[in-house]
C-alpha positions as CSV (number, residue, x, y, z in Angstrom):
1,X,85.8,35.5,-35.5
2,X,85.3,32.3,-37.4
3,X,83.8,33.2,-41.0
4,X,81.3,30.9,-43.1
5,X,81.1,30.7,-47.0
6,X,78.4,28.7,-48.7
7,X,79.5,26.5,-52.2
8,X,77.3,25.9,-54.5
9,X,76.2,22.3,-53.7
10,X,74.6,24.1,-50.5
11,X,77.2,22.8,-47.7
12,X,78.9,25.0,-45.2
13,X,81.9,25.6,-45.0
14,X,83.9,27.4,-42.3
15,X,86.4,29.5,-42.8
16,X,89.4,31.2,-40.1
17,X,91.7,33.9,-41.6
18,X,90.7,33.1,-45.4
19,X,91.5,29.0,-45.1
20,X,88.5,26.9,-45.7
21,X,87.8,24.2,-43.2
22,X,86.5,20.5,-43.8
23,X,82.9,20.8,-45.4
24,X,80.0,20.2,-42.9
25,X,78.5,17.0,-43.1
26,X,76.2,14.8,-40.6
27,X,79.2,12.3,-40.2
28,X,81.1,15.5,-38.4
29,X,77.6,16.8,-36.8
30,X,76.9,13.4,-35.2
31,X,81.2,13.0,-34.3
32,X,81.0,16.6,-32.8
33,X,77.6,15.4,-30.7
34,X,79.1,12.1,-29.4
35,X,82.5,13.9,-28.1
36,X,80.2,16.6,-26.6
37,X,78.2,13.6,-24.6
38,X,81.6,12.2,-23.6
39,X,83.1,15.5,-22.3
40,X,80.1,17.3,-20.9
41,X,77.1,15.2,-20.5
42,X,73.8,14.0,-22.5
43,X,72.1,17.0,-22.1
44,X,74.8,19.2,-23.4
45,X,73.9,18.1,-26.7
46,X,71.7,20.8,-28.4
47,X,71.2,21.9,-32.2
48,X,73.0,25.3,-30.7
49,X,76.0,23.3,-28.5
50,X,76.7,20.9,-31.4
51,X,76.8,24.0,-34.2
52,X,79.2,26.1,-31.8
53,X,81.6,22.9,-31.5
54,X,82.1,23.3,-35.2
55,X,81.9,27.1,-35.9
56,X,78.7,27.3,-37.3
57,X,75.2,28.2,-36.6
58,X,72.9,25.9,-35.6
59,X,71.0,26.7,-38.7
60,X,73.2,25.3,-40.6
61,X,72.9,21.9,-39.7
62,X,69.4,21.3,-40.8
63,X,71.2,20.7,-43.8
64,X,72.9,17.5,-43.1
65,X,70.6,16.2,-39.9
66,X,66.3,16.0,-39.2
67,X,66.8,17.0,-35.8
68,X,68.1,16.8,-32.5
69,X,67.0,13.0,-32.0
70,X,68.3,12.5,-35.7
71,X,71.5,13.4,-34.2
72,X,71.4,11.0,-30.9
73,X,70.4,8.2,-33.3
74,X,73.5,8.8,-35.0
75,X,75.4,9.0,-31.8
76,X,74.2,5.5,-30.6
77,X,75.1,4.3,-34.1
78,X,78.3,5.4,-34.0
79,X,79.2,4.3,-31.0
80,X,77.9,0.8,-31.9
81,X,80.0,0.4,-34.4
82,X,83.3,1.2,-32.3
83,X,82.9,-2.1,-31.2
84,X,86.0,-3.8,-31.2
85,X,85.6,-7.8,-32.1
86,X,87.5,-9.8,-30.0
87,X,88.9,-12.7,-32.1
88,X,86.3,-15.8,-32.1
89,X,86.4,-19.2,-30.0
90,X,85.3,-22.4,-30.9
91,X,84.0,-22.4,-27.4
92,X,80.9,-20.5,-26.8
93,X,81.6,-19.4,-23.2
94,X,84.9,-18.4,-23.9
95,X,83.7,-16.4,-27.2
96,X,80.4,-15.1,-25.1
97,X,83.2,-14.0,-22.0
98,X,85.8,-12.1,-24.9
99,X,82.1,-10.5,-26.1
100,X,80.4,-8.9,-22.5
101,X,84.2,-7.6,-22.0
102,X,84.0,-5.9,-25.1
103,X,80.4,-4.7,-24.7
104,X,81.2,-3.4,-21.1
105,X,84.6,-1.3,-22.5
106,X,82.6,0.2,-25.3
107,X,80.1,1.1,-22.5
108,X,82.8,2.5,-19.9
109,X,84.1,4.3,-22.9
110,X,80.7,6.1,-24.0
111,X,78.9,5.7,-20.6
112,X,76.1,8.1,-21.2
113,X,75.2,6.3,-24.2
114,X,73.6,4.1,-21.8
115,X,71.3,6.7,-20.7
116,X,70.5,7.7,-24.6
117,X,69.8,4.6,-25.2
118,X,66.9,4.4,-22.8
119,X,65.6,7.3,-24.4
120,X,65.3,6.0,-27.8
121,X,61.8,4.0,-29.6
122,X,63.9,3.6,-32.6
123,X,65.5,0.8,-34.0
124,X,68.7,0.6,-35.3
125,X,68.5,0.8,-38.9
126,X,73.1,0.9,-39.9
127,X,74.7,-2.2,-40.5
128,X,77.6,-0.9,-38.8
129,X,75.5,-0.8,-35.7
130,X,73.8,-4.0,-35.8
131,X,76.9,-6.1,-36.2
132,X,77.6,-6.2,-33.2
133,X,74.3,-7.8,-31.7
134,X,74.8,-9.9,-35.0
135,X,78.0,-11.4,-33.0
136,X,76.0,-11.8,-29.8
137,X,73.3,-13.7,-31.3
138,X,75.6,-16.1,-32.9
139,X,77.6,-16.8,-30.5
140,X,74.6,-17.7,-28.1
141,X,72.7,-19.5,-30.9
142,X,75.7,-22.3,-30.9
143,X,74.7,-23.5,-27.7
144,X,71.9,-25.0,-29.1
145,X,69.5,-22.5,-27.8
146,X,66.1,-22.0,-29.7
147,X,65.3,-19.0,-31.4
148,X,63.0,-17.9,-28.7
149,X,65.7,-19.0,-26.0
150,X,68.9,-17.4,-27.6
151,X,66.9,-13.8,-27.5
152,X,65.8,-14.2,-24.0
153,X,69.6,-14.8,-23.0
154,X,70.8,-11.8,-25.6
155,X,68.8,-9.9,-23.2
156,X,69.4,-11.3,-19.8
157,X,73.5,-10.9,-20.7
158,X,72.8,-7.0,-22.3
159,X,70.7,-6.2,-18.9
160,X,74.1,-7.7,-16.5
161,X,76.5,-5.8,-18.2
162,X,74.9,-2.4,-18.5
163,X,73.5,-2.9,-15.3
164,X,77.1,-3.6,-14.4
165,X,78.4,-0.4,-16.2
166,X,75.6,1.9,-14.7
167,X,76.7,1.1,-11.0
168,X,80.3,0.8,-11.8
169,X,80.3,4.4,-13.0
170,X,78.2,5.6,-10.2
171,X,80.8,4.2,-7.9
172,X,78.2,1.5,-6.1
173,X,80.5,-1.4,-5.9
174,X,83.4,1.2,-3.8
175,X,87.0,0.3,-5.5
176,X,90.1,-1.5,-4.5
177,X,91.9,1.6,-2.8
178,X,89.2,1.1,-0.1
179,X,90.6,-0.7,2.5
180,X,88.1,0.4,5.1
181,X,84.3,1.6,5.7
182,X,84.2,5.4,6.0
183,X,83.5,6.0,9.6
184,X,81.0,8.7,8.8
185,X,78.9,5.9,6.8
186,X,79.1,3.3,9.6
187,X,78.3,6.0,12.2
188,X,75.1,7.3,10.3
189,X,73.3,3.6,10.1
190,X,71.7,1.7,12.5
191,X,74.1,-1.2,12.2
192,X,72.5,-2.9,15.2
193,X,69.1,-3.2,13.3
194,X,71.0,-4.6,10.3
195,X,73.3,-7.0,11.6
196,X,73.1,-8.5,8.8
197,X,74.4,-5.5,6.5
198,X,77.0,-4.6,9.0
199,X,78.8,-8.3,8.9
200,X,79.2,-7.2,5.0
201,X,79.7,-3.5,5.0
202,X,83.8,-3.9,4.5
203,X,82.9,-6.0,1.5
204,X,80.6,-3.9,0.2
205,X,83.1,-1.1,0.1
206,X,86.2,-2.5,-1.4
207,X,86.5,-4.0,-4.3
208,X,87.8,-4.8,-7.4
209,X,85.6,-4.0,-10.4
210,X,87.1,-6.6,-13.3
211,X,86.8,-9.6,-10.6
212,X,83.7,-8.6,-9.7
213,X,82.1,-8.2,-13.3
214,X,84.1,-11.8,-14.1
215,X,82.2,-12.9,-10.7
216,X,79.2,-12.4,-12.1
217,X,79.4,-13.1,-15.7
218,X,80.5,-16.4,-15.0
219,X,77.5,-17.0,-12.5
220,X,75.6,-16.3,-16.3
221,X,77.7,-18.3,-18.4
222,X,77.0,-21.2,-15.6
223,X,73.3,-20.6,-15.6
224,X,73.3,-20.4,-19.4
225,X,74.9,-23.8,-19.5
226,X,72.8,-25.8,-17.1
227,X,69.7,-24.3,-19.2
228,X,71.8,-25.7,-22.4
229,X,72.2,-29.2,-20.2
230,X,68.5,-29.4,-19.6
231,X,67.5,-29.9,-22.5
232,X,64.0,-27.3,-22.3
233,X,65.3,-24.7,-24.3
């Protein structure tokens, strides 16, 4: 059984056969909570879950962390800041393009962060975290946009993607190794009451996800530039 010691500055440590471990912290509490998410689901992650993942008692880590939404908060933080830059373009679309694909891989990577995300009233308060929508907001500002405008498309591109994400994990779009409607779906609807639906169903179950989310991002980049063109922003 796992032993803990206490040092004098108050910090856990934990302790197997006599050898101390790393000291607690909230950087470890918040890293324990995110890999948690990833491996077992959001609501896995309890003060009781997060102390067991690192051989303490949940007790213990009201001494690095508020709470259980202090924790989360640091979760979506640190995911945030695994956001990987893609190198800049002069050109905006092709700079906002290289910046939804690396939104939607941090997303497929972390995709209940979504979800937490939802959850929180909270604003980002790390630098870390906000650079990110720093890079989004430039980039979309060089069109010319307003102020006003460039926040409206911030959003309108951040709703696509994880809109995007959320149905691509649930499986909505089907995949490529589809290559034909399950029987037992096309049996169980009315097809001759949605004619309609039924002309489409093959496409609706095969697919493949990349050209599909490039499909539609560049349906936004389009609409983004013929606002741009019109001059109204």
């Amino acid at each position: 059984m796992p032993k803990t010691g206490t040092i004098s500055d108050g910090r856990e440590r934990v302790m197997t056969g006599g050898r101390r471990r790393e000291p607690l912290s909230r950087e470890r509490i918040v890293e324990a909570a995110l890999r948690i998410m990833d491996e077992e689901g959001l609501e896995a992650v309890t003060m009781r879950r997060v102390g067991r993942e690192l051989g303490v008692e949940a007790m213990s880590l009201y001494n690095h962390v508020a709470d259980k939404e202090d924790i989360l908060a640091g979760v979506i933080e640190a995911v945030m800041a695994e956001f990987e830059f893609p190198e800049d373009h002069e050109d905006w679309r092709e700079a906002g393009r290289r910046a939804a694909r690396a939104w939607r891989a941090l997303l497929k990577a972390h995709p209940n962060v979504i979800t937490l995300m939802s959850h929180q009233r909270k604003p980002m308060t790390s630098i870390e975290a906000l650079r990110p929508m720093e890079h989004a907001l430039s980039i979309l500002h060089r069109t010319g946009l307003s102020q006003a405008e460039t926040v409206r498309a911030f959003r309108a591109f951040g709703g696509y993607i994880q809109g995007f994400v959320l149905a691509e994990i649930a499986n909505m779009f089907g995949g490529e190794d589809v290559d034909l409607v399950p029987r037992d779906v096309a049996q169980g609807l009315p097809l001759d009451e949605l004619p309609t639906l039924a002309a489409h169903l093959e496409y609706l179950f095969h697919c493949d996800q990349d050209a599909e989310f490039e499909y539609g991002l560049d349906l936004m980049l389009r609409g983004l530039e013929a606002k741009v063109a019109d001059g109204t922003s």
